[in-house]
C-alpha positions in Angstrom: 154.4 -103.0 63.3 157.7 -102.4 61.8 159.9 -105.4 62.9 156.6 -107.9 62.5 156.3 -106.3 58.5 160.1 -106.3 58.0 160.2 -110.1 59.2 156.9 -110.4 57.1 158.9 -109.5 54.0 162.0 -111.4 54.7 160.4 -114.8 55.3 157.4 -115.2 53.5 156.6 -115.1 49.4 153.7 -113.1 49.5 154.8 -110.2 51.2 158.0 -110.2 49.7 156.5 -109.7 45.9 153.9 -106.7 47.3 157.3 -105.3 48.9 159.3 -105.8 45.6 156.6 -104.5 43.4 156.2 -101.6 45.2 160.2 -101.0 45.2 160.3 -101.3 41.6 158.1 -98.4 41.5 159.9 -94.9 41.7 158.8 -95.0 45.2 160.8 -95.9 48.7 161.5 -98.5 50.9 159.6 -96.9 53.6 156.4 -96.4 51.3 156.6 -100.4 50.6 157.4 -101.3 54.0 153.8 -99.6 55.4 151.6 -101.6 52.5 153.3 -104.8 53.9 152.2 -103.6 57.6 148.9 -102.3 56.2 148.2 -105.7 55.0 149.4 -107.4 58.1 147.1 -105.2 59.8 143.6 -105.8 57.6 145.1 -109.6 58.4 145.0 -109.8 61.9 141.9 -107.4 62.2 139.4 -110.2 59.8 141.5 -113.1 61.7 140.4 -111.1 65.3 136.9 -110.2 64.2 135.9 -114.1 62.2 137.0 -115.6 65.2 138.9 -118.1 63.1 142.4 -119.7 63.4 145.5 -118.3 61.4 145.8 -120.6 58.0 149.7 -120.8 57.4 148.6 -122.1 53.7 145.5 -119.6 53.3 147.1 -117.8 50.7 148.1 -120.9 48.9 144.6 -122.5 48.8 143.5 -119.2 47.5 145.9 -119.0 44.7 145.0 -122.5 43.7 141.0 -121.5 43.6 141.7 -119.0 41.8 144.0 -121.0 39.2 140.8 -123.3 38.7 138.3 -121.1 38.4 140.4 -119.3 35.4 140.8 -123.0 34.1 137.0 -123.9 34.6 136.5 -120.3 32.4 139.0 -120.9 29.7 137.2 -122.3 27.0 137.8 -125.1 25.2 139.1 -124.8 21.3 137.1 -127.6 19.5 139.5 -128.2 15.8 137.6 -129.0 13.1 
């Protein structure tokens, strides 16, 4: 799982900010590099046990529905 995470964090966003954060801890390389495997991990184990295809833009749609539902909350300031 080491070459799959370490390709994980060169090529794609996501994993590249939870390796970053992680890094900008007082912590290691190593330490970082296992979240980004533990993550591709719990990934392919709900992908294997759903039964579903692999979303390239999953974690984009989820961003987004996330972004509107904080909008949708936000309330609105009525001026007087």
């Amino acid at each position: 799982m080491h070459l799959p995470a370490m390709a994980a964090i060169k090529c794609t966003e996501h994993y590249k900010a939870i390796f970053s954060s992680i890094v900008s801890k007082p912590g290691k390389k190593r330490k970082a590099a296992v979240a980004v495997q533990r993550k591709l991990l719990e990934m392919d184990y709900t992908i294997h046990n759903t039964k579903q295809p692999y979303e390239i833009e999953y974690m984009e749609k989820q961003a987004k529905k996330k972004l509107e539902l904080k909008l949708k909350k936000k309330p609105e300031v009525v001026e007087a």
